[in-house]
Backbone bond lengths (Angstrom), bond angles and torsions (degrees), N, CA, C in turn:
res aa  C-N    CA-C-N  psi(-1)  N-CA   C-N-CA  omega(-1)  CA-C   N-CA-C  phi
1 X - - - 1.466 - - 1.544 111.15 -
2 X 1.709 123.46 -40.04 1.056 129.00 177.59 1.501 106.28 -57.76
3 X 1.502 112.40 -64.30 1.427 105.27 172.66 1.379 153.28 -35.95
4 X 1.599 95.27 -24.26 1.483 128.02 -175.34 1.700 102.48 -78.12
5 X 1.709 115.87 -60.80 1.059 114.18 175.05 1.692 128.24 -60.84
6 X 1.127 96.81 -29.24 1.363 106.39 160.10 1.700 130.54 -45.00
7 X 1.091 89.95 -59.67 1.529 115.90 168.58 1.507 115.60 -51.65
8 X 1.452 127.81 -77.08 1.190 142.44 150.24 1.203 116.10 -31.02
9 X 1.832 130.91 -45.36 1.670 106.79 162.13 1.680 120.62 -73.52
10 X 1.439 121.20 -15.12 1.238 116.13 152.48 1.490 123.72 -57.36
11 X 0.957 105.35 -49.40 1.646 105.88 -162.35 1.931 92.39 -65.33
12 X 1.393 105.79 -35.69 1.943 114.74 -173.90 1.470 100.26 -62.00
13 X 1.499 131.64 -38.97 1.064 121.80 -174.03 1.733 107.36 -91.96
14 X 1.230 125.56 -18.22 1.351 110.99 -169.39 1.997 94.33 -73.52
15 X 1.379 98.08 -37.01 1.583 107.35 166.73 1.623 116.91 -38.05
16 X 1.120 104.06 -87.15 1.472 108.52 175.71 1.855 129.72 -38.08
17 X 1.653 92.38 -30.20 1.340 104.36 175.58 1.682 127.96 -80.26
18 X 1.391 91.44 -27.47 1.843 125.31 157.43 1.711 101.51 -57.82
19 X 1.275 125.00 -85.79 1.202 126.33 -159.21 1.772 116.69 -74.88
20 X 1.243 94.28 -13.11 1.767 98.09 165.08 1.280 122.02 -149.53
21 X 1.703 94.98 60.16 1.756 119.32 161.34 0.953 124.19 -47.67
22 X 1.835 97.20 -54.03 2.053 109.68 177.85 1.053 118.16 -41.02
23 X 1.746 105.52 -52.50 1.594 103.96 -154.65 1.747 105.32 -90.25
24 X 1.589 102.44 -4.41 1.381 105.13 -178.82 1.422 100.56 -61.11
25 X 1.471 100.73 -71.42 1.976 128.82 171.21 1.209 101.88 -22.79
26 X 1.331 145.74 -25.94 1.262 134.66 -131.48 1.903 78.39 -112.85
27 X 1.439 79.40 -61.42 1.700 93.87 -168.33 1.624 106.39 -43.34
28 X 1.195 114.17 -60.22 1.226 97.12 165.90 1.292 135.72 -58.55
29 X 1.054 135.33 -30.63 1.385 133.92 -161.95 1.633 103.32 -91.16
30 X 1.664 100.20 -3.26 1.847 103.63 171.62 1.549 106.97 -83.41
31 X 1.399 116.86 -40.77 1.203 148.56 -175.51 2.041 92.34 -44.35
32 X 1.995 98.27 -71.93 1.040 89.88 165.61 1.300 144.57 -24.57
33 X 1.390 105.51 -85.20 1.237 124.83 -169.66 1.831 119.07 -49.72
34 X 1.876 100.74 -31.57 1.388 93.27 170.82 1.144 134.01 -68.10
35 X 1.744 105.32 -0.94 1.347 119.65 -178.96 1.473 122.84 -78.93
36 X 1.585 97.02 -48.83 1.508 130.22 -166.62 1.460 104.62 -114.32
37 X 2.458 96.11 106.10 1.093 98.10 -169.73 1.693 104.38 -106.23
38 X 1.209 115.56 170.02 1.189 111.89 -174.52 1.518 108.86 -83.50
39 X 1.960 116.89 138.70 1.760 111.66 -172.98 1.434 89.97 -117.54
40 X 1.238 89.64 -173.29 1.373 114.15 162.72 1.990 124.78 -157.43
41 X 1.167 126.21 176.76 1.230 107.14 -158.74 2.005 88.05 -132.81
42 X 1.297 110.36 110.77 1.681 83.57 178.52 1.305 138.34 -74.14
43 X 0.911 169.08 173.77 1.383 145.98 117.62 1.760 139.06 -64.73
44 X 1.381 98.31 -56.82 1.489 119.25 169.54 1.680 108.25 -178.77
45 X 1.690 92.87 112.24 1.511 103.27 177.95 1.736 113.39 -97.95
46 X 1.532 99.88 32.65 2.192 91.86 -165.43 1.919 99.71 -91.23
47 X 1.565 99.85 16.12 1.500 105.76 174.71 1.568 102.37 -138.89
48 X 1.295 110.23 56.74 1.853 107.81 178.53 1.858 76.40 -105.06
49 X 1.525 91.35 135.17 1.702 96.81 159.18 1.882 101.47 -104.36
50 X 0.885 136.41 -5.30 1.431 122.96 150.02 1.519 109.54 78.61
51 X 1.523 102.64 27.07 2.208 114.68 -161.24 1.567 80.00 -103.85
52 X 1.023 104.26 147.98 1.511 151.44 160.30 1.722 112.53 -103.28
53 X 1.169 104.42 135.45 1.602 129.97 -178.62 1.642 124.87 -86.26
54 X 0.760 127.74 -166.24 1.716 133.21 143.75 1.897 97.61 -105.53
55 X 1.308 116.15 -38.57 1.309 113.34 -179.89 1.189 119.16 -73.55
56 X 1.265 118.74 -61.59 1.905 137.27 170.49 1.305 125.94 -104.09
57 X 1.197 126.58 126.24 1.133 123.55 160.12 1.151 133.33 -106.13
58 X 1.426 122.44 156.48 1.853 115.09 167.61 1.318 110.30 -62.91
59 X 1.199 135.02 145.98 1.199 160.11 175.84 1.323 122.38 -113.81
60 X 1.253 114.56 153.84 1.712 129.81 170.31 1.978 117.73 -122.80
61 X 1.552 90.88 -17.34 1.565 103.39 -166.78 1.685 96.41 -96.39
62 X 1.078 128.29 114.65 1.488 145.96 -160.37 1.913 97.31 -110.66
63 X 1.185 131.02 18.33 1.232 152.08 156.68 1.442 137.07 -93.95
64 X 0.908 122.59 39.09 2.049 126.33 -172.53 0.813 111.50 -30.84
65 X 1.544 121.87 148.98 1.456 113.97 -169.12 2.201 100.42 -151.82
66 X 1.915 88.91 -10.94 1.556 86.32 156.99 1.528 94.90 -154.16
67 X 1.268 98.94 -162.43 2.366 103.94 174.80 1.307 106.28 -42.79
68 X 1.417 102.73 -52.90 2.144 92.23 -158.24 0.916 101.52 -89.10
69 X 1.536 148.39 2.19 1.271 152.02 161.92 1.610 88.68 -48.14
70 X 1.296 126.38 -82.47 1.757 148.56 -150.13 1.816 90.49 -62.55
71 X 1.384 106.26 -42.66 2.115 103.36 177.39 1.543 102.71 -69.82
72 X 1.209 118.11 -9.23 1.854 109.95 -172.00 1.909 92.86 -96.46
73 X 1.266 104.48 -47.58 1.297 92.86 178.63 1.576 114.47 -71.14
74 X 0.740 146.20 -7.74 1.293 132.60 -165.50 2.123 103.54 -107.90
75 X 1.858 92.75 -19.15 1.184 95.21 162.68 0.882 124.44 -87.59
76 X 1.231 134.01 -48.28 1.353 130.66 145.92 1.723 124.18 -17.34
77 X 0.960 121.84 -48.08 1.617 141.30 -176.96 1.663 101.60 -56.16
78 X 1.586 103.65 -48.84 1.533 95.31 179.85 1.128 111.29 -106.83
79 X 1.363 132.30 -1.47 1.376 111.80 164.98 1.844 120.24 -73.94
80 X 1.555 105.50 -22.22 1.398 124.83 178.30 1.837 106.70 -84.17
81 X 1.352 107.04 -1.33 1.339 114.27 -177.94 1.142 99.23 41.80
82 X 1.577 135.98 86.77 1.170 153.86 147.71 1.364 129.56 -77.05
83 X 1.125 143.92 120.87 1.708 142.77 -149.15 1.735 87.49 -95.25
84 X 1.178 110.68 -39.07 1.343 106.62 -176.44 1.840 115.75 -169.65
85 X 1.313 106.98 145.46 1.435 110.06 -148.85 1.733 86.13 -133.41
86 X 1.673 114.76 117.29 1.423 119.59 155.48 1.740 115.60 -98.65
87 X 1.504 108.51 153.75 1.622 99.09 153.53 1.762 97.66 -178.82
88 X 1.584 89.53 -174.54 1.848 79.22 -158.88 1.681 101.39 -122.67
89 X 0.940 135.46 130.05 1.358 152.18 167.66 2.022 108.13 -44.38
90 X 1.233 114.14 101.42 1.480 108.03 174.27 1.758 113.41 -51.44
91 X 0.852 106.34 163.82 1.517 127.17 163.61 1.643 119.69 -50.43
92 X 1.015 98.41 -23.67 2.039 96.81 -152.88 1.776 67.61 -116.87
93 X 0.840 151.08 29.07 1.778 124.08 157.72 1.133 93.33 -153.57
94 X 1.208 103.96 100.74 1.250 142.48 -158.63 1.813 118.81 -96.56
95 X 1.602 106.04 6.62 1.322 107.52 -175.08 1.608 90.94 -128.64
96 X 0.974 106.91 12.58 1.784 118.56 -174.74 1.711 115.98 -39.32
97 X 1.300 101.98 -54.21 1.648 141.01 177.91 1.677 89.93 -57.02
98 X 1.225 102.40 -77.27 1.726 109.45 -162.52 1.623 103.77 -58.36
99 X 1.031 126.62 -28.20 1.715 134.03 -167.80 1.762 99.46 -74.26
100 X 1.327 105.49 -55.95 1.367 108.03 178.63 1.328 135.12 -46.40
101 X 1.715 99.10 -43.05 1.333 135.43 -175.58 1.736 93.92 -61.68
102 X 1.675 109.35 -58.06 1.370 103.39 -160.96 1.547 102.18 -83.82
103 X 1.118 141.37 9.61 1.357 139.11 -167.82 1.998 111.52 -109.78
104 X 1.480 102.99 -24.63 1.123 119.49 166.96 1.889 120.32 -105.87
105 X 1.167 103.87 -15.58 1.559 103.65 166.51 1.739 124.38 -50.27
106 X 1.274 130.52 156.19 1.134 144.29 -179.68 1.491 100.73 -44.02
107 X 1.414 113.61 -46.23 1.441 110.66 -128.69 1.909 89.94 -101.51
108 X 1.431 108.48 11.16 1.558 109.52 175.54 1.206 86.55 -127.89
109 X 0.967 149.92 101.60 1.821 161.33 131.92 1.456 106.63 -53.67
110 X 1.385 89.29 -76.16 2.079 103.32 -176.04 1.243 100.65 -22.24
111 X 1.588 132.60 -64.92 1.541 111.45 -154.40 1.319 108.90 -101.15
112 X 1.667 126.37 7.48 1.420 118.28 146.10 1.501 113.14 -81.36
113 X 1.297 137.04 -15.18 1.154 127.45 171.44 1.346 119.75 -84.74
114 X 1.133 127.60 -19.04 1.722 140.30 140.87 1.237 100.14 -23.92
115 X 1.354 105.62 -69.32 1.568 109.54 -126.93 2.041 83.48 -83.50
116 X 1.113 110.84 -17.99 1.500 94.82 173.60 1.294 113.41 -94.68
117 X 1.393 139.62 -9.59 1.245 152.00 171.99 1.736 85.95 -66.46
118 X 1.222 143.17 -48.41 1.769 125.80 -160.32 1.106 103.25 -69.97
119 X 1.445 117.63 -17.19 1.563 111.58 -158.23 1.427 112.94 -96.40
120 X 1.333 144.24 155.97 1.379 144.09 163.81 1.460 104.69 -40.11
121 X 1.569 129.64 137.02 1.191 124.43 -151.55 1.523 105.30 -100.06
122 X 1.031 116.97 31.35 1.613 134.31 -173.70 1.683 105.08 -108.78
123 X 1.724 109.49 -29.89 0.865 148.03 166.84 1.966 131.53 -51.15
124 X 1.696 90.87 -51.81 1.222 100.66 -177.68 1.353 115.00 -88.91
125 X 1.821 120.50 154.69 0.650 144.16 -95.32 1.583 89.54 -123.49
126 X 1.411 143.56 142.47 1.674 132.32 164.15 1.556 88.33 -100.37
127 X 1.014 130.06 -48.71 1.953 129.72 -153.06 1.442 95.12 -114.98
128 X 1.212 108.71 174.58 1.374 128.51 172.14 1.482 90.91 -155.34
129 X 1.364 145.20 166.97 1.391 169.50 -145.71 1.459 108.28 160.11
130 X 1.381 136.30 110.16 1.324 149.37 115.55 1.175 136.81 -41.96
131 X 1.596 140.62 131.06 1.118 128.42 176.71 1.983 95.18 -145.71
132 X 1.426 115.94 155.59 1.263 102.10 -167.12 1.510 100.33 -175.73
133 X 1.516 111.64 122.93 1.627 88.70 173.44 1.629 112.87 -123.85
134 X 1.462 124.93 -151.04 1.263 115.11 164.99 1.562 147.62 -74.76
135 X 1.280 98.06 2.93 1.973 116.17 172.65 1.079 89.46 -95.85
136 X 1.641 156.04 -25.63 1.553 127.47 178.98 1.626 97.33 115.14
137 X 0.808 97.33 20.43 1.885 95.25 178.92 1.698 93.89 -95.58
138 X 1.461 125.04 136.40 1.073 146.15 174.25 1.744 122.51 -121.23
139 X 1.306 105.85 98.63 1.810 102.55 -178.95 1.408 103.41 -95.02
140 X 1.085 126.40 132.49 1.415 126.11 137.78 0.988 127.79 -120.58
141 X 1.667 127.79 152.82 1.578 134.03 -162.17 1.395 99.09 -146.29
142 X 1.480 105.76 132.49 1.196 108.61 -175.02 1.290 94.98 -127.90
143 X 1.837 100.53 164.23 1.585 126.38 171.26 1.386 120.81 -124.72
144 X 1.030 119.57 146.14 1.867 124.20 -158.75 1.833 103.88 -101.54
145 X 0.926 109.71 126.66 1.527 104.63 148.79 1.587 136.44 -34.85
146 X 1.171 110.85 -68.98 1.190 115.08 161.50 1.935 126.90 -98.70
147 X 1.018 91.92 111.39 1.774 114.63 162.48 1.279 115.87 -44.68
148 X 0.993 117.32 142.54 1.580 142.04 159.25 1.594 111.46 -11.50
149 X 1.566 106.07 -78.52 1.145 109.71 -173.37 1.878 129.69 -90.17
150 X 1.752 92.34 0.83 2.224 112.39 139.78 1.203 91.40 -59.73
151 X 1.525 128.26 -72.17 1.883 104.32 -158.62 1.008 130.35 -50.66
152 X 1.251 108.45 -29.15 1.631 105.03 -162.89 1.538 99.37 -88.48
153 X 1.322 130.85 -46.15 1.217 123.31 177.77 1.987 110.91 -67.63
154 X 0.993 118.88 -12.99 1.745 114.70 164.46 1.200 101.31 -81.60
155 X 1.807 122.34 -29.99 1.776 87.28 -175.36 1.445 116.91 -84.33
156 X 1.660 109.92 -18.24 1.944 102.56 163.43 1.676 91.33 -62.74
157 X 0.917 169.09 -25.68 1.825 142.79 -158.97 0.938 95.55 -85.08
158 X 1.376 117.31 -51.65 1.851 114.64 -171.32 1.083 124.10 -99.43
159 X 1.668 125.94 8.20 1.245 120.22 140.16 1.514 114.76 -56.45
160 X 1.394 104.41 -64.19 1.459 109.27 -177.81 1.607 116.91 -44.48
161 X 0.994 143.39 -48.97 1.346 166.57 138.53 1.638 95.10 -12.92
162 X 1.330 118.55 -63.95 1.794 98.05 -178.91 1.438 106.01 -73.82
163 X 1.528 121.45 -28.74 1.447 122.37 -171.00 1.934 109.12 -47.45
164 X 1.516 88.72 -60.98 1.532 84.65 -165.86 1.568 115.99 -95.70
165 X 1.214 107.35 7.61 1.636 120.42 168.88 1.287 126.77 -94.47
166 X 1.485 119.90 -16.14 1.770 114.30 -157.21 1.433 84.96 -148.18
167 X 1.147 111.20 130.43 1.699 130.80 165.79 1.805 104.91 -113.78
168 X 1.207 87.24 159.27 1.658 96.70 -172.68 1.750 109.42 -94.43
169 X 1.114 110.51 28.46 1.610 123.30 177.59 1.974 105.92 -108.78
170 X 1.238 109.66 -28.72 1.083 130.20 -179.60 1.925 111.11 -50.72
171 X 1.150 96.99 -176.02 1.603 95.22 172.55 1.323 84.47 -136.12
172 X 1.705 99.92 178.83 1.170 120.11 175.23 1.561 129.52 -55.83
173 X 1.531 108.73 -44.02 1.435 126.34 -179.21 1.792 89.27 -65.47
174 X 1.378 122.97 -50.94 1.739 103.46 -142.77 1.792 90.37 -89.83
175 X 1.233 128.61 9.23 1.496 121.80 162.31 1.150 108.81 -82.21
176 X 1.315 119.88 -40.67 1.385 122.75 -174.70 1.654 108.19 -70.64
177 X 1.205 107.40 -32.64 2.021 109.96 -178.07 1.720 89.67 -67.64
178 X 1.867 120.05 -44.91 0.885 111.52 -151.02 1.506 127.62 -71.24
179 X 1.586 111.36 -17.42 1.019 138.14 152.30 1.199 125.38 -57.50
180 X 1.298 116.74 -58.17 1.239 143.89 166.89 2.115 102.99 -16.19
181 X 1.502 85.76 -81.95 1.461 100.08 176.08 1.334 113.33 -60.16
182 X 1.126 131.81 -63.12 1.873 120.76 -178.30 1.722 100.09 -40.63
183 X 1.939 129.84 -46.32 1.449 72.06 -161.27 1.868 103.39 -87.04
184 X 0.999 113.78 27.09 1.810 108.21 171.20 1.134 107.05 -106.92
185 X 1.451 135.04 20.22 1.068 124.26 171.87 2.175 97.53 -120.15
186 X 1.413 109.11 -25.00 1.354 131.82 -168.86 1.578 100.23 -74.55
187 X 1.494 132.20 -38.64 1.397 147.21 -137.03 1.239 110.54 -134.86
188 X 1.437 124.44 177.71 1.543 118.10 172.29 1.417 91.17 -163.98
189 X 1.651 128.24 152.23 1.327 136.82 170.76 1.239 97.45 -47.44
190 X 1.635 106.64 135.83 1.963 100.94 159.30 1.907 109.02 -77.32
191 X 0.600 131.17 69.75 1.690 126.81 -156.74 2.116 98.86 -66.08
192 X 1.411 123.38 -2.13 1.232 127.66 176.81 1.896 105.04 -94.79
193 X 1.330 116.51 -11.22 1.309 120.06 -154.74 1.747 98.08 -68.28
194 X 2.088 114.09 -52.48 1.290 103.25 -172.81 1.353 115.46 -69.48
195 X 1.117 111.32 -15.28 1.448 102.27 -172.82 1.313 126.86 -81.64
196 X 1.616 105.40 4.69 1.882 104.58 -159.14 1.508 76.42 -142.99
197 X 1.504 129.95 10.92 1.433 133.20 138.35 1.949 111.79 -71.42
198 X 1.291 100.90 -44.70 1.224 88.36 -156.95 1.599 86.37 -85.37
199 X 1.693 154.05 -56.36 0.440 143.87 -159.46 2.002 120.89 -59.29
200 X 1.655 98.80 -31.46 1.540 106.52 -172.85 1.282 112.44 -99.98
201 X 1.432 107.89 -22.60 1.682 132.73 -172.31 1.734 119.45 76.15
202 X 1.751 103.20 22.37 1.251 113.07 150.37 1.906 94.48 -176.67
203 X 1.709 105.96 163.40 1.179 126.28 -179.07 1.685 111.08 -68.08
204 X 1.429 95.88 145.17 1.529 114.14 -177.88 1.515 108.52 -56.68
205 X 1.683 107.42 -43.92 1.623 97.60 158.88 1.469 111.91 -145.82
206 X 1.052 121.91 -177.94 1.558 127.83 -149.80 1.522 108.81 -80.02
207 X 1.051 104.58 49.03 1.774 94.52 -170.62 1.524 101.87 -91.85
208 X 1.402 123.09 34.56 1.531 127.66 148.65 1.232 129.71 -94.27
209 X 1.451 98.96 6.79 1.792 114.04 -174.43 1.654 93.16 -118.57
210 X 1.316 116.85 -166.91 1.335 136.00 -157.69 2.089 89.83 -124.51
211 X 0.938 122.30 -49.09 1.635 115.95 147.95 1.349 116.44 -46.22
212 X 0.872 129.31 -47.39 1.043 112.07 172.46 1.768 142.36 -39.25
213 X 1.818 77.64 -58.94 1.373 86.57 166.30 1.240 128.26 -97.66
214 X 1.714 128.06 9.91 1.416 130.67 133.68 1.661 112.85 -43.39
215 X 1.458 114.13 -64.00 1.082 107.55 -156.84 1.777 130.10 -86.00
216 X 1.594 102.23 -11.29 1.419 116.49 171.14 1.905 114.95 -122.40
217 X 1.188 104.36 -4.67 1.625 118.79 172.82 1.371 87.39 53.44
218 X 1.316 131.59 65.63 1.470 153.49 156.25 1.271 104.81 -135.61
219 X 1.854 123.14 140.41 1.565 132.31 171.42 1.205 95.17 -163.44
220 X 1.195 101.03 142.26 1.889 133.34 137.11 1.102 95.26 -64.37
221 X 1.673 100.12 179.93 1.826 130.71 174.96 1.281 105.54 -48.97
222 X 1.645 115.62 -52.48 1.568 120.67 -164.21 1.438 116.65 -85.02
223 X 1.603 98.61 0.47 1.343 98.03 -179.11 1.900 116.56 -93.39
224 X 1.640 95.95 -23.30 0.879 123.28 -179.84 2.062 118.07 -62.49
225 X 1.856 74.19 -57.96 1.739 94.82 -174.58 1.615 121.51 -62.15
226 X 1.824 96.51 -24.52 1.676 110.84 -179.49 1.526 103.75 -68.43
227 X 1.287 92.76 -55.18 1.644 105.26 -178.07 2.057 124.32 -41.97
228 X 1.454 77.21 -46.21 1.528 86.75 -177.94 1.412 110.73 -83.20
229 X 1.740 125.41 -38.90 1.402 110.44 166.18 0.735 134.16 -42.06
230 X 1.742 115.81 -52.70 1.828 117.35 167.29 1.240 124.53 -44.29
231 X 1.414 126.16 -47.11 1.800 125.05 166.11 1.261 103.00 -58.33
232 X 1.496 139.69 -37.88 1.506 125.62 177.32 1.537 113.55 -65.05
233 X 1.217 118.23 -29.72 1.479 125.82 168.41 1.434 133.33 -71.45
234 X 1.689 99.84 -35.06 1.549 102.36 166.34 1.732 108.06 -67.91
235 X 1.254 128.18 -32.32 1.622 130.96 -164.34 1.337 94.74 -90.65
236 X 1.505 129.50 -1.58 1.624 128.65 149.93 2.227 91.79 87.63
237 X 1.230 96.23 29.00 1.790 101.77 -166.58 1.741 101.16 -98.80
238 X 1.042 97.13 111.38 1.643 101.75 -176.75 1.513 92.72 -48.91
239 X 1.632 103.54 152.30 1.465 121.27 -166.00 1.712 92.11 -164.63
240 X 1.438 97.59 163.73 1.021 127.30 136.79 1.723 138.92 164.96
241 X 0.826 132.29 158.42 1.869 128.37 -158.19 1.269 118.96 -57.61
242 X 1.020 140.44 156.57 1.799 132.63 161.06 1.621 99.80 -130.50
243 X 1.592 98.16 138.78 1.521 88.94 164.04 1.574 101.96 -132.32
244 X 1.385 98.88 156.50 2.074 100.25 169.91 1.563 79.15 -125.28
245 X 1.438 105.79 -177.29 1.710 141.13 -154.45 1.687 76.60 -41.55
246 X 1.369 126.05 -67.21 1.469 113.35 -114.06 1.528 80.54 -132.08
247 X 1.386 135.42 19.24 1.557 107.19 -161.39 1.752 89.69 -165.01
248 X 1.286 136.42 154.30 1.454 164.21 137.16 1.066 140.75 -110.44
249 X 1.342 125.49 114.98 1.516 140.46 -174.81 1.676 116.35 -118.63
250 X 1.015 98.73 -159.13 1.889 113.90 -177.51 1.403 112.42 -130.23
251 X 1.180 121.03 126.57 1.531 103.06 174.43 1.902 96.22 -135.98
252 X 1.142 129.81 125.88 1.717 149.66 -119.61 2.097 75.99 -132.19
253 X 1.051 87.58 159.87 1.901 98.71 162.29 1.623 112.83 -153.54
254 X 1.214 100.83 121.56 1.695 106.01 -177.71 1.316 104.71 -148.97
255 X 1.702 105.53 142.40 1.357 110.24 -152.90 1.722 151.02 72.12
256 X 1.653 95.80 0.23 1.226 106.63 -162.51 2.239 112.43 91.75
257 X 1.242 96.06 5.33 1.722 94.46 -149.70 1.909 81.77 -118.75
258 X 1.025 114.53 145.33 1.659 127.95 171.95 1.308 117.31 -122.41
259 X 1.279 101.91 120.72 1.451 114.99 -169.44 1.770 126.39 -129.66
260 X 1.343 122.32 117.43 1.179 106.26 -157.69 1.914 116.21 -97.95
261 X 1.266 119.73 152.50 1.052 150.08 -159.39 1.307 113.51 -113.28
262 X 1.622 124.83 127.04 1.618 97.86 -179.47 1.791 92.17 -168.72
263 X 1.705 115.61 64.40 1.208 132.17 157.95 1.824 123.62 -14.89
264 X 1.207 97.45 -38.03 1.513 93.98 -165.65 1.937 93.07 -85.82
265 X 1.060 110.80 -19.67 1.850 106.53 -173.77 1.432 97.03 -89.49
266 X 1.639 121.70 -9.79 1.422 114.65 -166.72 1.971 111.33 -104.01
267 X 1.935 86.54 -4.59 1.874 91.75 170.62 1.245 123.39 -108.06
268 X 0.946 103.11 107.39 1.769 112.83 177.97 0.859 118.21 -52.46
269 X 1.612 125.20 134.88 1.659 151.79 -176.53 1.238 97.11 -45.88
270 X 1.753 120.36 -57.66 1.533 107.70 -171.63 1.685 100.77 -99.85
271 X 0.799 135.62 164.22 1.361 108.48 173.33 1.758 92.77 -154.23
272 X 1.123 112.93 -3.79 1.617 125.25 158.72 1.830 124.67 8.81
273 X 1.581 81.64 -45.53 1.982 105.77 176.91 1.595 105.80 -75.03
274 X 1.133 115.05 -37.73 1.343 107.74 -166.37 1.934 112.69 90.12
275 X 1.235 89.56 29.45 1.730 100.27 -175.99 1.459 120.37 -94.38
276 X 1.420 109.38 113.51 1.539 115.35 172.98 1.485 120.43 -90.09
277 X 1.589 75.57 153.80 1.674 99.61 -157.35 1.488 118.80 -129.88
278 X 1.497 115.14 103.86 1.229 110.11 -165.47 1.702 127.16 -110.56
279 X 1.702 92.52 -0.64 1.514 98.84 -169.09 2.039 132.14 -42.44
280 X 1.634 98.90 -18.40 1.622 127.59 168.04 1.382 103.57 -69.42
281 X 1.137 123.06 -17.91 1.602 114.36 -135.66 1.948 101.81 -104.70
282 X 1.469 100.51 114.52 1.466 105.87 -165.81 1.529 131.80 42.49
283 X 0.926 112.03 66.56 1.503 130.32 -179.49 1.248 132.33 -131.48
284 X 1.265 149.21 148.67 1.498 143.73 -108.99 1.734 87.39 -113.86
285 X 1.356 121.35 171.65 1.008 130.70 145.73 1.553 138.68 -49.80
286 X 1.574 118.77 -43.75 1.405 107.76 145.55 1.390 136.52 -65.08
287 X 1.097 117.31 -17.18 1.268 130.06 171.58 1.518 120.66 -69.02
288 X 1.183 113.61 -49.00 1.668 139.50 160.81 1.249 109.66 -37.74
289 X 1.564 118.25 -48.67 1.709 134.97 -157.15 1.965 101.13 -88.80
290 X 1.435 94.38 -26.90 1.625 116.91 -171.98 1.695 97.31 -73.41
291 X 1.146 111.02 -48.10 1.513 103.37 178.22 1.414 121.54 -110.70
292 X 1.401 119.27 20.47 1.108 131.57 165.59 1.464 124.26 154.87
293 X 1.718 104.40 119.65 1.493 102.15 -165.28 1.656 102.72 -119.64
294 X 1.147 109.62 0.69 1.616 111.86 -165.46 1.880 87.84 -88.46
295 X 1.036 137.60 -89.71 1.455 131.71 167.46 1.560 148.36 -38.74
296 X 1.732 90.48 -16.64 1.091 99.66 155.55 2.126 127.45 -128.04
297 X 1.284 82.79 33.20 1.720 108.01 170.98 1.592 101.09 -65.72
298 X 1.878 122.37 92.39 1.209 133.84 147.44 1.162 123.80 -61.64
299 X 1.403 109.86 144.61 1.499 110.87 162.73 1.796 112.80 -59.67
300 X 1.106 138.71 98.19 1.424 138.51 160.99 1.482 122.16 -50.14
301 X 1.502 119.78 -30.40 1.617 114.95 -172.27 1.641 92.99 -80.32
302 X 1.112 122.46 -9.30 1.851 118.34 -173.10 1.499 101.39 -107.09
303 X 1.723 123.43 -44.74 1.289 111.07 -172.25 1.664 105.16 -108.50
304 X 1.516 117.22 69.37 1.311 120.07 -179.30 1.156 113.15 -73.61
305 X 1.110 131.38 31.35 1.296 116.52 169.90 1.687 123.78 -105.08
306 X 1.213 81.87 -6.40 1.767 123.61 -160.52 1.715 95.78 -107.21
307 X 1.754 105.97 65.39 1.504 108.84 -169.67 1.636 117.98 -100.40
């Protein structure tokens, strides 16, 4: 008789455990999670600009719960310059794993390169590293563009750079021209950089950074756009980068009004004369599209603000 009941409360519980797996699973995986909280590791946050998007926002909740949940944290991550960022995927969102996977894969760049374009460019990111297993635990570790001892030598360049460029009699617009012009008069296109990219699978020297073109007065777009964000950041001037396929600029907001910026189209190849060139220089989005939409064709569903 003992045996019998025995039997029969097995078979009752494998039952019960069958028809309320979910809420079993659930129970546990609450159990979990109240255990296992989400960290992070900082690096140096004395350059978080702390901006919020229409696309991304900064965050405090280290828990995703859909896609832009996992794009806020990871923006968040580098605007807080985070060395490395854990957290765990709930139960009930159930594509958590797969979202991550596709948001950090090769084959989506564009909206990790966004998401480091919002940030102060001291900020953004050279690596990304994923790690992830089947309970929902999510690592990521990131790597910075610029090093320790790039910062400190960019902030003597661009101290100096506001010192003898910007007086406090000025307005807002003629600091920004005034800048504007030093670095196209300071710099020159690297015009050897793509080609000994595509041929070596990176440039002979860094003129895709903003060191770069401190230290060899050679830049690309990004060398340009880094450069100039940081002076938009020291003058406390809302900023931030845009990129399409092939090209990067600045686009600044004052007044409520957004206006785009784009130094590297405004320095001439020869520039021998010493001739300034401002036709880039604070101008609207139709206006931008009016003199060129093929290089500077943005993504709009990501940078809506930019209407």
């Amino acid at each position: 008789m003992k045996k019998l009941i025995a039997i029969l409360l097995s078979v009752l519980i494998t039952v019960l455990i069958y028809v309320f797996q979910e809420e079993i699973l659930s129970g546990i995986y609450y159990v979990i999670n109240s255990i296992r909280q989400p960290e992070y590791t900082e690096t140096n946050s004395m350059y978080s600009k702390n901006q919020s998007f229409e696309y991304v926002s900064i965050t405090n909740d280290l828990t995703p719960h859909e896609y832009k949940d996992i794009l806020n944290i990871i923006y968040t991550s580098l605007d807080k310059r985070y060395s490395s960022v854990t957290f765990y995927c709930p139960m009930e969102y159930k594509e958590c794993i797969n979202d991550v996977s596709t948001i950090t894969s090769k084959n989506n760049s564009e909206e990790l390169t966004i998401l480091g374009n919002l940030v102060n460019p001291f900020n953004n990111y050279s690596n990304i590293s994923i790690y992830y297993d089947t309970s929902g635990k999510v690592n990521i570790d990131f790597s910075y563009l610029y090093d320790d001892d790039m910062i400190r030598e960019l902030e003597v360049f661009l101290n100096e750079i506001i010192a003898t460029t910007i007086t406090e009699e000025m307005t807002t617009t003629e600091k920004l021209k005034a800048l504007h012009d030093y670095l196209t008069q300071y710099s020159e296109y690297d015009s050897t950089y793509e080609e000994e990219l595509a041929v070596y699978g990176k440039g002979n020297l860094p003129s895709n950074t903003a060191y770069g073109l401190f230290k060899n007065k050679l830049a690309i777009c990004s060398g340009y756009a880094d450069t100039y964000a940081l002076l938009l950041d020291k003058l406390n001037i809302e900023n931030f980068k845009v990129a399409s396929e092939t090209h990067v600029w600045n686009v600044i907001k004052i007044d409520n009004e957004y206006y785009h910026i784009d130094v590297t189209w405004d320095d001439p190849t020869d520039n021998t004369l010493n001739v300034l060139v401002d036709k880039f220089f604070m101008i609207s989005t139709d206006t931008l599209f009016e003199y060129d939409q093929e290089s500077h064709n943005f993504n709009k569903r990501i940078y809506r603000e930019l209407k």
